[in-house]
C-alpha positions in Angstrom: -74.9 46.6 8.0 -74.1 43.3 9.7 -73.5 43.0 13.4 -70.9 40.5 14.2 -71.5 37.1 16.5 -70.3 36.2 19.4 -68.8 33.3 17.6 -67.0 35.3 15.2 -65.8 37.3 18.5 -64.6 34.1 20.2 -63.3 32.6 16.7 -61.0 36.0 16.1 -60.1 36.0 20.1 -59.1 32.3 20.1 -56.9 32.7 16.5 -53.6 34.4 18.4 -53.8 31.1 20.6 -53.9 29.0 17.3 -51.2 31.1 15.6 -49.2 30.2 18.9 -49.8 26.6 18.8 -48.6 26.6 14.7 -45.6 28.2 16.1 -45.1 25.7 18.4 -45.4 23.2 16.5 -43.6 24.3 13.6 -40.6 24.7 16.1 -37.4 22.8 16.0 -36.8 18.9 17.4 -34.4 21.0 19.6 -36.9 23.5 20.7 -39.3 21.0 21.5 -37.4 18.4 22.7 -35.8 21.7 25.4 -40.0 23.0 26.0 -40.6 19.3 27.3 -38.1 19.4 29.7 -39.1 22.9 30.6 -42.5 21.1 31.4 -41.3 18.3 33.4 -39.0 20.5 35.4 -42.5 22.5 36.5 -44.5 19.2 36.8 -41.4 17.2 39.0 -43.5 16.6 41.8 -46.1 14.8 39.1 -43.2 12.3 38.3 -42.2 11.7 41.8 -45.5 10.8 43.0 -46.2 8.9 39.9 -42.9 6.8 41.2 -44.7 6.3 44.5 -48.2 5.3 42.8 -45.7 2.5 40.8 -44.2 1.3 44.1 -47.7 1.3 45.8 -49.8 -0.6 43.0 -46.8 -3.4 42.7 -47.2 -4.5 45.8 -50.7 -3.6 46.7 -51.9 -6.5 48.9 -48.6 -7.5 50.2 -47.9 -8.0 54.1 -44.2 -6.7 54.0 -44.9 -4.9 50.3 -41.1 -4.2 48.8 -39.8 -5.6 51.6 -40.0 -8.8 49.8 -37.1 -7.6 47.7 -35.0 -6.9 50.9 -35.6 -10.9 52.0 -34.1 -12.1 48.5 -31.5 -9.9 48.7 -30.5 -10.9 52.0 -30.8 -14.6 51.0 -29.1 -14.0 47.9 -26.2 -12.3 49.5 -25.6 -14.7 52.5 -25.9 -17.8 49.8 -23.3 -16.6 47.2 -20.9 -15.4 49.9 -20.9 -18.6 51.7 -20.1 -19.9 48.4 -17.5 -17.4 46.7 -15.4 -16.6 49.4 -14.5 -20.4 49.7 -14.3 -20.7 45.9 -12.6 -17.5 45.6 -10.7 -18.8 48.8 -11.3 -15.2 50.8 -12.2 -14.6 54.4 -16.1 -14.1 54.5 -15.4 -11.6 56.9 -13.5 -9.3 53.9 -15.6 -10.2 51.2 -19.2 -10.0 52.3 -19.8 -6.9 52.8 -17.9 -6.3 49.2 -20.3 -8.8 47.9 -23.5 -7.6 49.7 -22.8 -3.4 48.5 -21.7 -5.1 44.8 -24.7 -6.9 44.0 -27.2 -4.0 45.5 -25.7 -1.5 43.4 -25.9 -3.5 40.3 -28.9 -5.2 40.6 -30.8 -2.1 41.7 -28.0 0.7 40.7 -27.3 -0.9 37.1 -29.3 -3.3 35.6 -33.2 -2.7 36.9 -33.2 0.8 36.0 -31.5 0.2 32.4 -34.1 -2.8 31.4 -36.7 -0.8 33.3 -35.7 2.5 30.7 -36.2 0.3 28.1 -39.4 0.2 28.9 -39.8 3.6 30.2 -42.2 4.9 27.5 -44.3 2.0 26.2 -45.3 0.7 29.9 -46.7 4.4 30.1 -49.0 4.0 26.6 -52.2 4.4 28.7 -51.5 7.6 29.8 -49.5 9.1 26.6 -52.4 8.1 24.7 -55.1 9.9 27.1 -53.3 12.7 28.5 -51.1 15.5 27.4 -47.9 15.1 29.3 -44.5 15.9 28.6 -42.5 12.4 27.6 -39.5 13.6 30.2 -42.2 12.9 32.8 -42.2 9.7 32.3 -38.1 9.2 33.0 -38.3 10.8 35.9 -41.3 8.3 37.3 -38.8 5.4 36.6 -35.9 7.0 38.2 -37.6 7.6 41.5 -39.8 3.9 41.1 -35.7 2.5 41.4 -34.4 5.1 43.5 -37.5 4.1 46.7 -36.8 0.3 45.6 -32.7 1.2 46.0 -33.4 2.7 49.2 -35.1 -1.1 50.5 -32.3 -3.0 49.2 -29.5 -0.7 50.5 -30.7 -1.9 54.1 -28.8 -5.5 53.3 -25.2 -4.0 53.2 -26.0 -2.1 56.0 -27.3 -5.0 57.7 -24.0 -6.8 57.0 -21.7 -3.6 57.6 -23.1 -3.9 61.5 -22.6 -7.0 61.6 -19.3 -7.2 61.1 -18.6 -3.7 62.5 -17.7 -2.0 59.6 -18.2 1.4 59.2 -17.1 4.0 56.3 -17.2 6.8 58.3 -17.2 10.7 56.8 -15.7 8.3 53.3 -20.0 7.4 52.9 -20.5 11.1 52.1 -18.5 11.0 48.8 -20.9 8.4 47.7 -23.6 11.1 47.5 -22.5 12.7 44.5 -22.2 9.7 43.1 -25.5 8.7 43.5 -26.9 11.6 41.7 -24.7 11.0 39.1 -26.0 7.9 38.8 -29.1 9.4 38.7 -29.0 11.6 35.9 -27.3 8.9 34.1 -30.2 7.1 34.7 -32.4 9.8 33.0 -30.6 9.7 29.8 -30.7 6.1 29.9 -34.5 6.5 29.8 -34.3 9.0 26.6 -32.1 7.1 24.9 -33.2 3.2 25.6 -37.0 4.3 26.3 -36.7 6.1 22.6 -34.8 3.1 21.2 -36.9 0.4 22.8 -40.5 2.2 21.7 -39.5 2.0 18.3 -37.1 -1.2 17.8 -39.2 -3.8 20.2 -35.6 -6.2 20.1 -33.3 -4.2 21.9 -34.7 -4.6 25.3 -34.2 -8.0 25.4 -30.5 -6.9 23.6 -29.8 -5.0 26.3 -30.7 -7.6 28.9 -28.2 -10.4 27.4 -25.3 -7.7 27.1 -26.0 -6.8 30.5 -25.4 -10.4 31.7 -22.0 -10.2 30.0 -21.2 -7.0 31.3 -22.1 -8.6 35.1 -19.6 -11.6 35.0 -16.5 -9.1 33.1 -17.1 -5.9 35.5 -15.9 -7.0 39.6 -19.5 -7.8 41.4 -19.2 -10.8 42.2 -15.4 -10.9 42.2 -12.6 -8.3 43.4 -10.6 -6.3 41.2 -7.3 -6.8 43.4 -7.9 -10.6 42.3 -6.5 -9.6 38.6 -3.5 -8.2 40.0 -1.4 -5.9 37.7 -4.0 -6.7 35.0 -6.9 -4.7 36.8 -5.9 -1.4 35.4 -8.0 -3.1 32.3 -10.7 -2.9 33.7 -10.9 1.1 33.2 -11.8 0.4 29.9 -14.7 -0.7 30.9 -17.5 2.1 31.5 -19.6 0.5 34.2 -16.0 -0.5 36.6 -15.6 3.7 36.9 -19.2 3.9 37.4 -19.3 1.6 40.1 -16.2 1.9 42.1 -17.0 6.2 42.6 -20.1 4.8 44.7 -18.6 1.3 46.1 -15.5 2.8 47.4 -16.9 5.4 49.7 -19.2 3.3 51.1 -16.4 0.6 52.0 -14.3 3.6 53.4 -11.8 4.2 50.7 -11.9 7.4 48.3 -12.2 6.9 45.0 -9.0 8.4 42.5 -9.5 11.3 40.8 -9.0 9.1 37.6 -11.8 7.2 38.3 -13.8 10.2 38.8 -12.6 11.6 35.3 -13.6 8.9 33.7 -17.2 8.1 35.3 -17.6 11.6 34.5 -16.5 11.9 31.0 -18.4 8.4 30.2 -21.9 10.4 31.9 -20.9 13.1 29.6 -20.6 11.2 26.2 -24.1 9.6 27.1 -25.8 12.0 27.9 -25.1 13.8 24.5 -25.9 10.7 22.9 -29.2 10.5 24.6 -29.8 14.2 24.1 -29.2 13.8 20.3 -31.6 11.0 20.1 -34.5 11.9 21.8 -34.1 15.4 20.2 -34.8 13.3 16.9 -37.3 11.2 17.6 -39.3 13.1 20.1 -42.2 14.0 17.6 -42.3 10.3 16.9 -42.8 8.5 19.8 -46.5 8.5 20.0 -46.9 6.8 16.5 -44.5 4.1 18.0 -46.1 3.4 21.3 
């Protein structure tokens, strides 16, 4: 009569754990795709320190650190509104603070955390390769890197609302919906252009040209009461709604519900886009990092 081993008992009392992994494994895109995200929800404070670690590292050695980026902004802002508003022929007085808010939320808002999602999964190849994380991770690291950098640059319109004595008032509280909005949208930006970018290496710097386009045709630099009865255009564009729901309560006016509706149903459509994608592709990223 035999007697069994201990490493037949450990082999038989680790198989239910293998059976579990096969399952898991053999499990939809969807169900994977929805078990990472079930991970990075439990692991959030991983991806928010992560951010922090980003901020740190870049400017490790630095005297004023991501302050730096506050100066350009600042010189940036007092530069080109010198400039516009006498090109533009507009009282500085009305139009810098436009300017200074404008070009904060698209330089921080808009185009750094889209080119940075392009990147979102290949800059993190080090660690996908050596530990076991959940890709979603990884999006939100990028969206709280932008968010603490958005929070240094924000100090510029702020700078310029005092002096000028401008002040929203209760207006600035609509803006924080907004912001999460943005948010989010930045999140799927990171499934979808992180997902895109890791396996087609030409769309990042794609996405950089058409967002120089986008700049000059969506108001930043430029107002949309300057187009007169042709600004109503300029709802076809996706990034104007965007853009005005957190602009206009920070300059004291309310955004239109229309505007609303349609930042809202452009969020919507994306973010089913990027669902659908990274649902797809998930299992494939770490071949194409």
């Amino acid at each position: 009569m035999s007697v069994p081993s201990p490493a037949s008992d450990v082999a038989r009392s680790d198989a239910p754990h293998r059976q579990v992994s096969r399952d898991a494994l053999r499990g939809s895109p969807a169900a994977r795709a929805w078990a990472d995200w079930k991970e990075t929800r439990r692991l959030w404070r991983l991806g928010v320190r992560l951010g922090w670690l980003d901020i740190r590292l870049r400017y490790r050695g630095s005297a004023l650190g991501p302050f730096w980026l506050t100066i350009t902004s600042a010189l940036m802002v007092a530069s080109m509104g010198v400039l516009y508003s006498k090109l533009f022929h507009m009282q500085l007085a009305s139009y810098l603070p436009f300017l200074s808010l404008s070009l904060t939320l698209w330089s921080v808002g808009f185009s750094s955390l889209i080119q940075e999602s392009c990147t979102c999964f290949l800059d993190a190849e080090d660690m996908v390769r050596s530990v076991r994380l959940p890709f979603l991770l990884y999006a939100v690291r990028v969206v709280v890197r932008n968010a603490i950098v958005f929070a240094h640059n924000i100090v510029v319109p702020l700078g310029v609302f005092a002096l000028y004595h401008l002040w929203p008032g209760m207006d600035a509280l609509l803006a924080i919906p907004a912001l999460v909005l943005w948010g989010l949208d930045g999140f799927a930006a990171c499934m979808l252009f992180g997902s895109l970018c890791a396996r087609f290496r030409d769309v990042a710097p794609i996405i950089g040209a058409l967002l120089q386009i986008v700049f000059y045709v969506t108001p930043v630099i430029w107002m949309p009461q300057q187009l007169g009865p042709r600004a109503a255009y300029l709802l076809y564009n996706p990034f104007y709604p965007l853009l005005e729901i957190v602009r206009e309560p920070l300059l004291g006016h309310v955004p239109s519900l229309q505007i609303w509706g349609i930042a809202l149903a452009t969020s919507v459509v994306f973010w089913l886009i990027a669902v659908r994608s990274f649902i797809r592709v998930r299992s494939r990223l770490v071949f194409w990092i």
